[in-house]
C-alpha positions in Angstrom: -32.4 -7.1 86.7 -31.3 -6.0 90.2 -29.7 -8.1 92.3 -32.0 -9.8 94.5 -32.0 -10.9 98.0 -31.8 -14.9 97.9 -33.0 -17.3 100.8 -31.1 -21.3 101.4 -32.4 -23.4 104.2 -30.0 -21.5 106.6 -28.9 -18.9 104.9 -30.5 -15.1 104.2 -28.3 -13.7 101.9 -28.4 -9.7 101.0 -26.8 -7.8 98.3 -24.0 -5.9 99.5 -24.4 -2.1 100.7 -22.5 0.2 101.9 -24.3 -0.5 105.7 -22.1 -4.2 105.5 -18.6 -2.8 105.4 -18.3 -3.4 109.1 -18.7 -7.0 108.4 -16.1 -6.9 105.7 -13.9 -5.6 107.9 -14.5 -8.2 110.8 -13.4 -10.8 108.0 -11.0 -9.3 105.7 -9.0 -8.6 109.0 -8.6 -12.2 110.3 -5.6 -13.6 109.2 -6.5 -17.4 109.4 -9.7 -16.4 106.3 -7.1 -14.7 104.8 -4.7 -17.1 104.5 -5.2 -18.5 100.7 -5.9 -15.2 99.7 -4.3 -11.9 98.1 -0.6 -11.6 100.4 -1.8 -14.1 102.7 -2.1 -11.7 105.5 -4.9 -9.7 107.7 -6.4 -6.3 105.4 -5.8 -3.0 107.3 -9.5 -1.1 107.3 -8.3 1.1 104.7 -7.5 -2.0 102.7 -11.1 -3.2 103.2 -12.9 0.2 102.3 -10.9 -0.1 99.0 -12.0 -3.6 98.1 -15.2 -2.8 99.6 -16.1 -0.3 96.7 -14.5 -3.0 94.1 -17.2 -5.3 95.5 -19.9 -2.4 95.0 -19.0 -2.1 91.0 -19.5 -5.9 90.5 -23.1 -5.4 90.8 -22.9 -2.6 88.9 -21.8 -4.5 86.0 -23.6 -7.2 85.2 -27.4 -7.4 86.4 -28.2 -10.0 88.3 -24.7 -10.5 89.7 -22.5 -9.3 92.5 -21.7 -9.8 96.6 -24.1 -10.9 99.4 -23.7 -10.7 103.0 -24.7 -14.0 104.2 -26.7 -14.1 107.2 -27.7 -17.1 109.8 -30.4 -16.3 112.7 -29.6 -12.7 111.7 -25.7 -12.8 112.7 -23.2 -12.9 109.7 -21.4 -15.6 109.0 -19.6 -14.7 106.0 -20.2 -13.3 101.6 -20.8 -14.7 98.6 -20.2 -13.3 95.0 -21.5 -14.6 91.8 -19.3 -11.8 89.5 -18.4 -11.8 85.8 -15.1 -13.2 84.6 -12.0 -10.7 85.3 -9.6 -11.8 83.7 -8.8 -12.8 79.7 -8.0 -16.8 80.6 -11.3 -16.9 82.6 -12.7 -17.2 79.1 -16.1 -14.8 77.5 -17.9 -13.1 80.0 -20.8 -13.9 78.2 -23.3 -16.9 80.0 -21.1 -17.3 82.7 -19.7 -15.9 86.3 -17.0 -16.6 89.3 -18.5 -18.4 92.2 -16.9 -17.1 95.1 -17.3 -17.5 99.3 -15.2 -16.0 102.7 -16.5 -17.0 105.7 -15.6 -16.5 108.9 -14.0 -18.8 111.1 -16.3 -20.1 113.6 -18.7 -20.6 110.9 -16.3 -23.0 108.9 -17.0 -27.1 108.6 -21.1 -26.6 109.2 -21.4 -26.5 105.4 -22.7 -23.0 105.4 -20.3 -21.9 102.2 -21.8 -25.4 100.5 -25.5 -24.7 101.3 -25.0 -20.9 100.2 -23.1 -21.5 96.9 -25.5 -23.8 96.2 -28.1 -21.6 96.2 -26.1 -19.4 93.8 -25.4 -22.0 91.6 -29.6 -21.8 91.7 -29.4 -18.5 90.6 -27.5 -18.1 87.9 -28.5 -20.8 86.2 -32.2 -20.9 87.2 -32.8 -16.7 87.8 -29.8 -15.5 85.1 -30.0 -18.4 82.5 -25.8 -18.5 83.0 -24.6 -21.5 81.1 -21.2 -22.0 83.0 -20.3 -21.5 86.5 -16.6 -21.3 88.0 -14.4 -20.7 91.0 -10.9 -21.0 91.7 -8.8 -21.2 94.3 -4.6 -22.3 95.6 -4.3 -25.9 95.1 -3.6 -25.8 99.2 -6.8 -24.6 99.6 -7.9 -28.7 99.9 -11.2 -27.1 102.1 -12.3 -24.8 99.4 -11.4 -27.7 96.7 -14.0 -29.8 98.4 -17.0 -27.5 98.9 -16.6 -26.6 95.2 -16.8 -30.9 94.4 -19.4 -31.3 96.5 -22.1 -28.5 94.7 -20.9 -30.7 91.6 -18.1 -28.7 90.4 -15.4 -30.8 88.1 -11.3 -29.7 88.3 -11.2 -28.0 84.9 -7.6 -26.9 85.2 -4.3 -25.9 87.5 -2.6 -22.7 86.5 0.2 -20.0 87.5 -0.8 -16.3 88.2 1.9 -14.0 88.7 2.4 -12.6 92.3 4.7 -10.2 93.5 4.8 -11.8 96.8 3.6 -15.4 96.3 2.3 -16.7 99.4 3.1 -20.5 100.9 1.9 -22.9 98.5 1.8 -20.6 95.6 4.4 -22.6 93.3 1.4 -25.4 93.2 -0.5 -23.2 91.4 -4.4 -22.1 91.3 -7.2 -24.7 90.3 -10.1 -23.7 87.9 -13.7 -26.3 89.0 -16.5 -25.3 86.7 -20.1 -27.1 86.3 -22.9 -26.3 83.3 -26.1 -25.7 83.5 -26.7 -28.8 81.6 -24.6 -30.4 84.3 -26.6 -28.6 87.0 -29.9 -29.6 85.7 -29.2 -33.1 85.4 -27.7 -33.4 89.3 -30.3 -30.6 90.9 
């Protein structure tokens, strides 16, 4: 299954090609988005390109899955990924994927990366037939904590990655919310 183009109230969101990296770049380069994430700091455009090819393989590898651009009256306002697990304490890779949203700024607190997740949420359980959906994030990140509560996410767990230049707040840990399609079919 390709990925497919997906539609929220608001939102038009597109599967990532190469014709979006400009956009990438526009919000991997603001430091206040990046704040929670990687060094905590602005992405050079070189920095971008590279992670913009990473993004490119995650629909590669799982059907169905991978990065959209989202769109509002035709202007972006951020992307959204839906990818399989990464790492070995994410758990099996099989049923289940990492919700994940940037947006940018001036886009923030209209719940755009609510209304958009939700609609992946849609997907992969309704579209994919996923059985478990999760995200992560700092334990700072109080914003991010609340978007994934209020699409009916539960805290699963707080956990330590290893950094080799932990950003502010990174001793707190990282927190794991996950819902079920069970879960999701009984709230939707």
């Amino acid at each position: 299954m390709p990925q497919a183009a997906l539609r929220s109230p608001r939102i038009t969101l597109v599967p990532l090609a190469d014709e979006h990296l400009d956009y990438e770049v526009e919000l991997d380069s603001d430091p206040e988005v990046m704040r929670y994430l990687g060094n905590g700091t602005a992405r050079s455009h070189p920095e971008v390109e590279e992670a913009h090819r990473r993004r490119l393989t995650a629909a590669a590898l799982t059907p169905g899955l991978g990065y959209w651009i989202g769109l509002v009256d035709d202007h972006f306002v951020g992307w959204w990924v839906l990818a399989a697990p990464g790492r070995p304490d994410q758990g099996p890779v099989e049923g289940q994927a990492e919700l994940g949203y940037r947006l940018l700024p001036q886009h923030w607190r209209q719940g755009l990366a609510r209304e958009g997740a939700r609609e992946l949420l849609r997907h992969g359980f309704e579209d994919l037939g996923l059985t478990r959906i999760f995200a992560e994030t700092m334990m700072i990140n109080t914003a991010s904590r609340a978007t994934m509560a209020s699409i009916g996410m539960e805290y699963v767990r707080t956990f330590h990655l290893q950094w080799e230049h932990p950003i502010p707040g990174a001793e707190q840990g990282e927190v794991e919310y996950a819902i079920t399609s069970d879960h999701w079919r009984s709230t939707a």
